[in-house]
Residue frames as a rotation matrix with the C-alpha (Angstrom) as fourth column:
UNK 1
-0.409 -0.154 0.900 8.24
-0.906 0.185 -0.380 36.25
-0.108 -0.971 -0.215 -10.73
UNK 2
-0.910 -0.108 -0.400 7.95
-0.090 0.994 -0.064 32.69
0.404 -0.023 -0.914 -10.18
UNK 3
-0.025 0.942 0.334 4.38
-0.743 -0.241 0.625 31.47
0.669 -0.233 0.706 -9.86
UNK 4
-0.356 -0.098 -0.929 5.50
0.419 0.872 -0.253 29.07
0.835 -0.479 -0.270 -7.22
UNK 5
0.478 0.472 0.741 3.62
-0.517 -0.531 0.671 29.09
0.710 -0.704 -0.009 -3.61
UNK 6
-0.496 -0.804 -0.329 5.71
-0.108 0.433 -0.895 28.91
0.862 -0.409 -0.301 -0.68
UNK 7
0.315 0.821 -0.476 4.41
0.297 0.391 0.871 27.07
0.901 -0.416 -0.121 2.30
UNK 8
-0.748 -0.661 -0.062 4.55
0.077 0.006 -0.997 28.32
0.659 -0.751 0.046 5.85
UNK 9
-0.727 0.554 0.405 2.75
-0.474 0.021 -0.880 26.79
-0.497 -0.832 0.247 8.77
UNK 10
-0.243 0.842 0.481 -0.94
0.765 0.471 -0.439 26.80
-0.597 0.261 -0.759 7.28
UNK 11
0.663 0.537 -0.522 -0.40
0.040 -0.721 -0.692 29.61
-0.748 0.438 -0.499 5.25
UNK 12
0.369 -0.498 0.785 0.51
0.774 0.632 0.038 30.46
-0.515 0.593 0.619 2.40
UNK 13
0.117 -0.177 -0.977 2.52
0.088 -0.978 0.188 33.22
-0.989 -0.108 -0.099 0.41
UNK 14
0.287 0.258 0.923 1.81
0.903 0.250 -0.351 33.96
-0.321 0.933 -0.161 -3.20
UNK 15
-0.701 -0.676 -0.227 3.63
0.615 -0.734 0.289 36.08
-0.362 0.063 0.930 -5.12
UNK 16
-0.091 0.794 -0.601 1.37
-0.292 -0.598 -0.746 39.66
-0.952 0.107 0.286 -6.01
UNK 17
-0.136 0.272 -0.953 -0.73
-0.835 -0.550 -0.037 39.25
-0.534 0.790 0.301 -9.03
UNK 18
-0.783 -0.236 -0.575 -0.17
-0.578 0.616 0.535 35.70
0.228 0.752 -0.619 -9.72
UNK 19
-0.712 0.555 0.431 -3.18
-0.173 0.457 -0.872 34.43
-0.681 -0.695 -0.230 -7.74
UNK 20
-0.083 0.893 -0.442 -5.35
-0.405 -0.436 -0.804 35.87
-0.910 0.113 0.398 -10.48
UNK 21
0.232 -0.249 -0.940 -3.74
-0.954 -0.249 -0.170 34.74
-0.192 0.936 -0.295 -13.44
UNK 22
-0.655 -0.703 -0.277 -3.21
-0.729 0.684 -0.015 31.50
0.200 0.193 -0.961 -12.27
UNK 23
0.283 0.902 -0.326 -6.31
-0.646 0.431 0.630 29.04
0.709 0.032 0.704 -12.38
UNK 24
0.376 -0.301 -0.876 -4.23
0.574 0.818 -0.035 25.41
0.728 -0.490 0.480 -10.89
UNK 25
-0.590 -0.641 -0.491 -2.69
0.437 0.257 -0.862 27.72
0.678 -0.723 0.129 -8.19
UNK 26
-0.466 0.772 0.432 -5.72
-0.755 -0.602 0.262 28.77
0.462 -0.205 0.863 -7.30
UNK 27
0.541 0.570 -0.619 -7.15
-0.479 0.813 0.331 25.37
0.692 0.117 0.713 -7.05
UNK 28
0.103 -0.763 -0.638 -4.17
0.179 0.645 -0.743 24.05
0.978 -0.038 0.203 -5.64
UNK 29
-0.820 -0.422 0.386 -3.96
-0.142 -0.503 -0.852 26.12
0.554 -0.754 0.353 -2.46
UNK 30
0.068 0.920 0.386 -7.72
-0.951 -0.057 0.305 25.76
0.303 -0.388 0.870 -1.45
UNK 31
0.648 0.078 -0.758 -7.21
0.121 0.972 0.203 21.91
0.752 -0.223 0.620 -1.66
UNK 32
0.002 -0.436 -0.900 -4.42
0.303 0.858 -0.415 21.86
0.953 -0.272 0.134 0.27
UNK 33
-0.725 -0.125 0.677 -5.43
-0.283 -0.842 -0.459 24.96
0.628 -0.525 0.575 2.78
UNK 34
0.343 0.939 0.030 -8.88
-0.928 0.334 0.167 22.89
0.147 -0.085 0.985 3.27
UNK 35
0.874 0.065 -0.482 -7.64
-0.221 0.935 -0.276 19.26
0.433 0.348 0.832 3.12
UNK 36
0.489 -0.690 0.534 -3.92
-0.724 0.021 0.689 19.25
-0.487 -0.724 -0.489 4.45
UNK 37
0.138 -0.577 -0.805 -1.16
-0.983 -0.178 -0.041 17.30
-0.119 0.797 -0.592 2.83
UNK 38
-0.760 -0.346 0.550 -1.29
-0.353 0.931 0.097 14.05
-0.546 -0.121 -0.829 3.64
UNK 39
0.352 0.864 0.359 -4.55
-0.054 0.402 -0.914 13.66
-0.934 0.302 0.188 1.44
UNK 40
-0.643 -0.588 0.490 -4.28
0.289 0.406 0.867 12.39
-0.709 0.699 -0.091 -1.91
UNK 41
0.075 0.755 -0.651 -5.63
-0.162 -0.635 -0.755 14.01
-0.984 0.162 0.075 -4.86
UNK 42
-0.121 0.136 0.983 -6.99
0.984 0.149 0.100 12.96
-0.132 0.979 -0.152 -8.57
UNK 43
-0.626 0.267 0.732 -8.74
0.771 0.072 0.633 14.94
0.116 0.961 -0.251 -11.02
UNK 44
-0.282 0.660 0.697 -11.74
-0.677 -0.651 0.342 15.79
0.679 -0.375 0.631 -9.30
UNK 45
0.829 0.444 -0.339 -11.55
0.057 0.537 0.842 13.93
0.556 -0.717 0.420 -6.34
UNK 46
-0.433 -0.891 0.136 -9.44
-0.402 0.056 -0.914 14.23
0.807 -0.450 -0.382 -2.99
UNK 47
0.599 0.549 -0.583 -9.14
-0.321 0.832 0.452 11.45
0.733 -0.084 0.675 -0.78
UNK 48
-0.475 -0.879 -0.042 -7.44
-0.789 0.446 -0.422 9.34
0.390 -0.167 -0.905 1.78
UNK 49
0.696 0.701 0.155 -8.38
-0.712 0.643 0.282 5.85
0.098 -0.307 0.947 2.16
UNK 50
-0.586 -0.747 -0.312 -6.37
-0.603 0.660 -0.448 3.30
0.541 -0.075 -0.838 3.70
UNK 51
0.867 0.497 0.034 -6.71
-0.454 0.759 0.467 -0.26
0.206 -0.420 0.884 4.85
UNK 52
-0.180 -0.921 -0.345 -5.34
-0.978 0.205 -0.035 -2.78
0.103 0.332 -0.938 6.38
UNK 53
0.615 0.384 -0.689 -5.43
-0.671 0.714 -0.201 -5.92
0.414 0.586 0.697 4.54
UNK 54
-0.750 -0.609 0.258 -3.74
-0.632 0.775 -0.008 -9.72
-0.194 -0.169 -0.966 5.70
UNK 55
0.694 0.534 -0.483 -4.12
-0.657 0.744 -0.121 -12.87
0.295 0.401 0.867 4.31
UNK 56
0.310 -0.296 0.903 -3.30
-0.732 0.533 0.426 -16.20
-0.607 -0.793 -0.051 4.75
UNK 57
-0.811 -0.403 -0.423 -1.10
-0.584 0.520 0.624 -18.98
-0.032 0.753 -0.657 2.82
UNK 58
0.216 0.704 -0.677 -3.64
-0.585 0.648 0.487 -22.19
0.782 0.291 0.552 1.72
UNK 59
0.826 0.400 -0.397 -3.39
-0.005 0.710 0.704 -24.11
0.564 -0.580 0.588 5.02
UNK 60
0.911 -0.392 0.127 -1.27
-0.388 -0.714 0.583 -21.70
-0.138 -0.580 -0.803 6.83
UNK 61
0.208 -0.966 0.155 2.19
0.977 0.198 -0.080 -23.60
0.047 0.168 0.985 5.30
UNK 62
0.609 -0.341 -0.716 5.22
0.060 -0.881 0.470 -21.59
-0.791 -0.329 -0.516 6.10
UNK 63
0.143 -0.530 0.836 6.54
0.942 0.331 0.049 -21.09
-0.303 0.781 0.547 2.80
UNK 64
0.906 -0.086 0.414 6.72
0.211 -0.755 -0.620 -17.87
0.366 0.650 -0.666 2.43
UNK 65
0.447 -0.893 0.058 11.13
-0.091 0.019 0.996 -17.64
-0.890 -0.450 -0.073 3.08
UNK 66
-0.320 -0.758 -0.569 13.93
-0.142 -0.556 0.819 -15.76
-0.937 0.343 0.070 1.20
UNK 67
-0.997 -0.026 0.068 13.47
0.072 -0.377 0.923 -15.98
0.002 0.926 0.378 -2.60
UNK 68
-0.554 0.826 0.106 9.87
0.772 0.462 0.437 -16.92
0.312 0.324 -0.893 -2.15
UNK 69
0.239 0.662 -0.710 8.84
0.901 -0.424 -0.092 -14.45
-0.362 -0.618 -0.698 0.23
UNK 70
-0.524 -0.423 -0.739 11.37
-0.087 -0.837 0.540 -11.49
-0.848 0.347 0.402 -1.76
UNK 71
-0.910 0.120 0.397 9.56
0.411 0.140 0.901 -12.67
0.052 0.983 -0.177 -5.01
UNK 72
-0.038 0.978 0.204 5.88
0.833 -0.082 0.548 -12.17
0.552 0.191 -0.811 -3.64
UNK 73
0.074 -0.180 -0.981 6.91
0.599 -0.778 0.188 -9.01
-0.797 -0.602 0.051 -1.86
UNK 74
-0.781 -0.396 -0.483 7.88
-0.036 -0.743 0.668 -7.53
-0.623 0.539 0.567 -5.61
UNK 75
-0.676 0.615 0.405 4.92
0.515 0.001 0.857 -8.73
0.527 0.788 -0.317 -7.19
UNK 76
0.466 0.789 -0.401 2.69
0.875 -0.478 0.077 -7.08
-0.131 -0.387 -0.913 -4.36
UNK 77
-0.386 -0.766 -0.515 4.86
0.487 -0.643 0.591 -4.03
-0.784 -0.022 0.621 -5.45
UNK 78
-0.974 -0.093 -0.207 4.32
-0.142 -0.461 0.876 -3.93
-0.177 0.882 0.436 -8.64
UNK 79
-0.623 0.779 -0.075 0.90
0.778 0.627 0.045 -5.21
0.082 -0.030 -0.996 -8.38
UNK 80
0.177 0.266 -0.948 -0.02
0.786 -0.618 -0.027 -2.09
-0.592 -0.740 -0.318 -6.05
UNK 81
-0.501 -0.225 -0.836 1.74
-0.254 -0.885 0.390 0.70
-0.828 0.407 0.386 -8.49
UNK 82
-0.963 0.245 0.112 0.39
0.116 0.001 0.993 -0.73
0.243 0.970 -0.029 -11.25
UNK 83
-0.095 0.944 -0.315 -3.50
0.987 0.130 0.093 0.08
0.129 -0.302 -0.945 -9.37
UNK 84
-0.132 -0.150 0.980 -2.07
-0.112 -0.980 -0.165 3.59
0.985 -0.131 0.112 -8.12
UNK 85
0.966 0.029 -0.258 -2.15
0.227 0.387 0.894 1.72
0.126 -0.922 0.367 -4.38
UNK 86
0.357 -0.786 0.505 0.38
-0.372 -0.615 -0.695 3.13
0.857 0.060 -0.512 -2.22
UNK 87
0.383 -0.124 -0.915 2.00
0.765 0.598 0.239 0.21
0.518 -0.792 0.324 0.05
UNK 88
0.607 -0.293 0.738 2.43
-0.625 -0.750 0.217 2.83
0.490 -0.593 -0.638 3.63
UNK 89
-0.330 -0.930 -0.163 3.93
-0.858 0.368 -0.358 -0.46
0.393 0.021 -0.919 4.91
UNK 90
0.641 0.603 -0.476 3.84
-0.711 0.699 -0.072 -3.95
0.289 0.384 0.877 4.86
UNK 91
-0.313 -0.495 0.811 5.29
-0.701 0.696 0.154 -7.28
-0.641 -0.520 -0.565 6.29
UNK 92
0.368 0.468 -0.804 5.63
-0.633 0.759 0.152 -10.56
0.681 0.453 0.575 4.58
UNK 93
0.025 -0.387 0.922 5.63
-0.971 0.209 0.114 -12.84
-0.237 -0.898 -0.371 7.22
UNK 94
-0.736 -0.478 0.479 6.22
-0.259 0.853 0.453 -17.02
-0.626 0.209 -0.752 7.15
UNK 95
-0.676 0.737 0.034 2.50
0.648 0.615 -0.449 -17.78
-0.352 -0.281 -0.893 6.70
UNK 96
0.647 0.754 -0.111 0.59
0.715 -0.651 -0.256 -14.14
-0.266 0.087 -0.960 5.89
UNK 97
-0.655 -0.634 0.411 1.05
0.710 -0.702 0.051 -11.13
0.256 0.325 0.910 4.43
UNK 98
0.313 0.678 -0.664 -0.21
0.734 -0.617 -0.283 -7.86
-0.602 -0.399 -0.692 6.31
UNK 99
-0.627 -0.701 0.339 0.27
0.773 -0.615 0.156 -4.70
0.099 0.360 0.928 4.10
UNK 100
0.303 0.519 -0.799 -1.45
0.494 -0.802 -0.334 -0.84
-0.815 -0.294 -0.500 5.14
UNK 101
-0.591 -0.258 0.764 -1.95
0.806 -0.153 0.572 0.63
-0.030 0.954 0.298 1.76
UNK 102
-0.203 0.746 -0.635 -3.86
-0.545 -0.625 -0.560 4.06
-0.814 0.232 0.533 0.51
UNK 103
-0.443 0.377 0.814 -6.24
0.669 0.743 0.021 3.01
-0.597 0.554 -0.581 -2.08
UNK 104
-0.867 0.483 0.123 -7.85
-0.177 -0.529 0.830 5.35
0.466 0.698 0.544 -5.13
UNK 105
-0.719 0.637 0.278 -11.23
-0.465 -0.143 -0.874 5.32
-0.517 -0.758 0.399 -4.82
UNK 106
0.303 0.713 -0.632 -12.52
-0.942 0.326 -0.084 3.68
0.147 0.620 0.770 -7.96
UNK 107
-0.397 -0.599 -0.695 -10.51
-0.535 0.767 -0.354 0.81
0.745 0.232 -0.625 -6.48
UNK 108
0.615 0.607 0.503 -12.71
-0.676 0.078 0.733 -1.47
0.406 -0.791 0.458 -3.78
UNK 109
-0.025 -0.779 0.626 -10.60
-0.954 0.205 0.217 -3.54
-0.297 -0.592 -0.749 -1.30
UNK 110
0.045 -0.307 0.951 -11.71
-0.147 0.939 0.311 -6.60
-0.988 -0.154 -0.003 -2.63
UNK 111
0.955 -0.099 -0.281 -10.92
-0.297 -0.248 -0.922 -5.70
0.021 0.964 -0.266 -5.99
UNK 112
0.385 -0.907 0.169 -7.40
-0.911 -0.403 -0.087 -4.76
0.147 -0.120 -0.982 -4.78
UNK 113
-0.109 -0.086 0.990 -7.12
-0.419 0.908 0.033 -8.34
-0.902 -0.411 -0.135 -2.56
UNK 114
0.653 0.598 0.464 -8.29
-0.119 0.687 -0.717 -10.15
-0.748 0.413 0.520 -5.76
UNK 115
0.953 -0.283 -0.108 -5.37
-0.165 -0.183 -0.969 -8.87
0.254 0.942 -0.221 -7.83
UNK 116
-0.051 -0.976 0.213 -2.99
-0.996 0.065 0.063 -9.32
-0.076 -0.209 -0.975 -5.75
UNK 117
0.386 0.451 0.805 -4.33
-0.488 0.840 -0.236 -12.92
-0.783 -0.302 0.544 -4.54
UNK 118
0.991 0.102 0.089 -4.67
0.024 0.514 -0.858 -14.15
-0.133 0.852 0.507 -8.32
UNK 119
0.615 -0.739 -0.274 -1.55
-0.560 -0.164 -0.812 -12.51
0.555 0.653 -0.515 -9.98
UNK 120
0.158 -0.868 0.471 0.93
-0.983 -0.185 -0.011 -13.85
0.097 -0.461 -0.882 -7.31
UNK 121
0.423 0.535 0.731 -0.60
-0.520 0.805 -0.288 -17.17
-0.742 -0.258 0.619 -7.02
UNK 122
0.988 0.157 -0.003 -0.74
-0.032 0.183 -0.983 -17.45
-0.154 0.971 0.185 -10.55
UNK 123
0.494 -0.865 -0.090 3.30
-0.677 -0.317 -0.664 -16.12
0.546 0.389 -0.742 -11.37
UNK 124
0.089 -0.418 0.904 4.52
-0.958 0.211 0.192 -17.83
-0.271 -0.884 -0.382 -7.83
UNK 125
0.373 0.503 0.780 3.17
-0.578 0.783 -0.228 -20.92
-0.725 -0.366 0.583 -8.74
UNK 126
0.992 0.078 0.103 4.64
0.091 0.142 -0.986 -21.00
-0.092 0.987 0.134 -11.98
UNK 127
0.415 -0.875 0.250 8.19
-0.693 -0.482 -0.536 -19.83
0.589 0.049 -0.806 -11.01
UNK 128
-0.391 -0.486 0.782 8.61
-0.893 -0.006 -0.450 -22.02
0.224 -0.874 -0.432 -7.90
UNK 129
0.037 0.295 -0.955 8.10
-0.401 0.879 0.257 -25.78
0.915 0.374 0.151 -8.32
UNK 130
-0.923 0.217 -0.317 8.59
0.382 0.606 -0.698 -26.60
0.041 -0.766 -0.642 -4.59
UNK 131
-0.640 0.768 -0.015 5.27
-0.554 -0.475 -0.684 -24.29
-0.533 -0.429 0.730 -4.31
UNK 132
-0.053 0.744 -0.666 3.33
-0.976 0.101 0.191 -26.30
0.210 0.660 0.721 -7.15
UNK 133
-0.654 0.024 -0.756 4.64
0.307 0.922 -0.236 -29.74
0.691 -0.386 -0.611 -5.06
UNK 134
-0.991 -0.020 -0.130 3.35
0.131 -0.150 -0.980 -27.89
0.001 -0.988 0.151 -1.83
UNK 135
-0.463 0.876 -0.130 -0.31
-0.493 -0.377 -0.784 -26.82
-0.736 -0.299 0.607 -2.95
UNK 136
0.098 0.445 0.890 -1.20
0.524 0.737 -0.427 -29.64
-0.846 0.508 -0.161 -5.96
UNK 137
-0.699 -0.355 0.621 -0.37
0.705 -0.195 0.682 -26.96
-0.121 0.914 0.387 -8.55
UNK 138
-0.116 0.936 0.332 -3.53
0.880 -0.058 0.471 -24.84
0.461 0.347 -0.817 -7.38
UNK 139
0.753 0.442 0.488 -3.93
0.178 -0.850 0.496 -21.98
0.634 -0.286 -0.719 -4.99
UNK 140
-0.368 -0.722 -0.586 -1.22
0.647 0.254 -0.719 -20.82
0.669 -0.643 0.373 -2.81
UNK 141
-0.794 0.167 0.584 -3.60
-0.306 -0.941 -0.147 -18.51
0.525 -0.295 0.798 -0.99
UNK 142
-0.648 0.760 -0.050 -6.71
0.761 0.643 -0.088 -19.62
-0.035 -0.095 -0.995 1.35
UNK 143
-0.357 0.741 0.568 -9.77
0.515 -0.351 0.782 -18.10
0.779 0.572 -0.257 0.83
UNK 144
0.707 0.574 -0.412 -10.53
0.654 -0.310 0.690 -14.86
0.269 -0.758 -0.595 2.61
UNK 145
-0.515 -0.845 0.143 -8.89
0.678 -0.504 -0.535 -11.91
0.524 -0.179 0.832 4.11
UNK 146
0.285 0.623 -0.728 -9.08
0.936 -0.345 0.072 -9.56
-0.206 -0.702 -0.682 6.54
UNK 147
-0.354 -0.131 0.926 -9.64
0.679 -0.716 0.158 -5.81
0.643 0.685 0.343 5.87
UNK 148
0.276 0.528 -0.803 -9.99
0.539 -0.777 -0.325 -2.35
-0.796 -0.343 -0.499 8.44
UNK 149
0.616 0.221 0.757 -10.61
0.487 -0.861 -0.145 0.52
0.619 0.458 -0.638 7.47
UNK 150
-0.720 -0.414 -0.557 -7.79
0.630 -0.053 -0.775 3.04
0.291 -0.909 0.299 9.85
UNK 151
-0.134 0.901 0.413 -10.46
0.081 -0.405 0.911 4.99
0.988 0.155 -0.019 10.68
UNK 152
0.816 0.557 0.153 -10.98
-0.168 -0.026 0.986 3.47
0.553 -0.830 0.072 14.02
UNK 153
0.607 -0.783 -0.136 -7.33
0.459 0.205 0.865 2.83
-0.649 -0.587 0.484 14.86
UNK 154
0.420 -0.803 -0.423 -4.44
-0.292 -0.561 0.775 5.28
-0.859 -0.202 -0.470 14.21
UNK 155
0.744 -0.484 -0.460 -2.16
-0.543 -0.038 -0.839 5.04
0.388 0.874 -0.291 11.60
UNK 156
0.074 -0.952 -0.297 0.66
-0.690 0.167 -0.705 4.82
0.720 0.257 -0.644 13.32
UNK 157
-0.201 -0.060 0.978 -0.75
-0.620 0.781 -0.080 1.61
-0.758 -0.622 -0.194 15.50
UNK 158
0.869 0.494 -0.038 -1.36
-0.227 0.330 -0.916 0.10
-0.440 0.805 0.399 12.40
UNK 159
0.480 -0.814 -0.328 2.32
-0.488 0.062 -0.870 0.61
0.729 0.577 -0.368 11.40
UNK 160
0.090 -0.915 0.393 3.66
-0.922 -0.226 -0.314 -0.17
0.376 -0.334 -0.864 14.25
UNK 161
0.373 0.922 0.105 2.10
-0.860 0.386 -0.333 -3.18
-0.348 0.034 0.937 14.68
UNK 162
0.983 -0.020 -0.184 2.64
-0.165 0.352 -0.921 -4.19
0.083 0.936 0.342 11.26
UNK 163
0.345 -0.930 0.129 6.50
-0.505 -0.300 -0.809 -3.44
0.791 0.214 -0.573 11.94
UNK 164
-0.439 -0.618 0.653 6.85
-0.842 0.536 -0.059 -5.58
-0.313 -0.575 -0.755 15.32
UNK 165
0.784 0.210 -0.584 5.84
-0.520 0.736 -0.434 -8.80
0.339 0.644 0.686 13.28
UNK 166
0.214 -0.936 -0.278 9.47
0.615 0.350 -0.707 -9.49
0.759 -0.020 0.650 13.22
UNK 167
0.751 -0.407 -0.520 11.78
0.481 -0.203 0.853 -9.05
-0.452 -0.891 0.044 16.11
UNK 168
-0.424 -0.782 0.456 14.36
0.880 -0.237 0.411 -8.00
-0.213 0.576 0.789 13.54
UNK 169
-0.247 0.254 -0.935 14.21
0.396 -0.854 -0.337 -4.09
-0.884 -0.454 0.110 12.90
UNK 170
0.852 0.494 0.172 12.02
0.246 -0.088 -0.965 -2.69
-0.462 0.865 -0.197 9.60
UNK 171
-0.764 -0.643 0.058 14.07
0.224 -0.180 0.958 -2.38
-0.605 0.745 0.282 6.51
UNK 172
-0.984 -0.065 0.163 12.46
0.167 -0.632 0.757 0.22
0.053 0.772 0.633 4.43
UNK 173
-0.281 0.870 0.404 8.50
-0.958 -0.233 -0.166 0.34
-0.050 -0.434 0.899 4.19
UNK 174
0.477 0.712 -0.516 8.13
-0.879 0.382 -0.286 -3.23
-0.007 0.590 0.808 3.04
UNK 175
0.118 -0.915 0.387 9.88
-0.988 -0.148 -0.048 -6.21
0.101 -0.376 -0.921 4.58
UNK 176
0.637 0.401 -0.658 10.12
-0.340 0.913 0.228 -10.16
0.692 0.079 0.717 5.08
UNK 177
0.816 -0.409 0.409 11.44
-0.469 -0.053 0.882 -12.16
-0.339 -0.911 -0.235 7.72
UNK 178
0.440 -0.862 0.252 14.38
0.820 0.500 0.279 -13.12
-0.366 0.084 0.927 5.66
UNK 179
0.617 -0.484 0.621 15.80
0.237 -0.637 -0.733 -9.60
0.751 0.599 -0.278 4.77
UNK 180
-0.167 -0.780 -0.603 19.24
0.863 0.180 -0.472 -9.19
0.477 -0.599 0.643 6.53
């Protein structure tokens, strides 16, 4: 018999005999009987931290539009997976970028903000000569950002929020105001 546990409701059904023999589905069921699924879970640590994070361009220029704004949308992508940061969803608007991410815990928000900040800056600036005419060849970020915790506000005001940015309806979890 399959040592697979099938969920129903808040319980669970395990097949006879395998409870004992099986150490990780042992483990596995307590976390998620105790904790609920939407938590995230290492090693030896389950979690769910999320923020949300927005910054501003370097003297609020609107430059962030189509390639520019689709380019720093994939580097905060890859930026984020490459941390274990899970974008829940995110807007790149002309001027700022707002994005509502879970975070690891060995990861601190301005850890997270710094890598994105730098790396995009850094690539953007390099890819996109109207940006290195527009900011002297230096930052394309201004200094600072803002970070909650959702804690005190909902998730899903946080998303939704995040999602009426644009009058134009969300397109996937992660969006700019030039995606058709």
């Amino acid at each position: 018999m399959a040592t697979v546990a099938t969920r129903m409701q808040d319980c669970f059904i395990v097949p006879f005999g395998e409870w004992e023999k099986n150490p990780r589905l042992q483990a596995k069921t307590i976390v998620d009987l105790r904790y609920g699924e939407h938590y995230r879970k290492s090693s030896h640590t389950v979690y769910d931290i999320k923020y949300h994070i927005v910054w501003i361009t370097k003297y609020r220029k609107p430059i962030l539009r189509a390639d520019i704004a689709q380019r720093a949308r994939d580097l905060i992508r890859a930026i984020c997976r490459a941390n274990d940061v899970e974008i829940i969803k995110g807007h790149v608007s002309r001027d700022h970028v707002h994005i509502f991410v879970a975070v690891p815990p060995h990861l601190s928000v301005n850890q997270l903000v710094k890598s994105i900040k730098g790396k995009t800056s850094r690539k953007m600036l390099m890819e996109f000569k109207t940006l290195s005419r527009a900011f002297w060849g230096r930052h394309m970020w201004a200094r600072g950002y803002f970070a909650a915790s959702s804690g005190n506000v909902k998730d899903e005001v946080i998303m939704k929020y995040t999602e009426q940015q644009s009058l134009e309806p969300p397109d996937g979890d992660f969006k700019t105001d030039d995606d058709p």
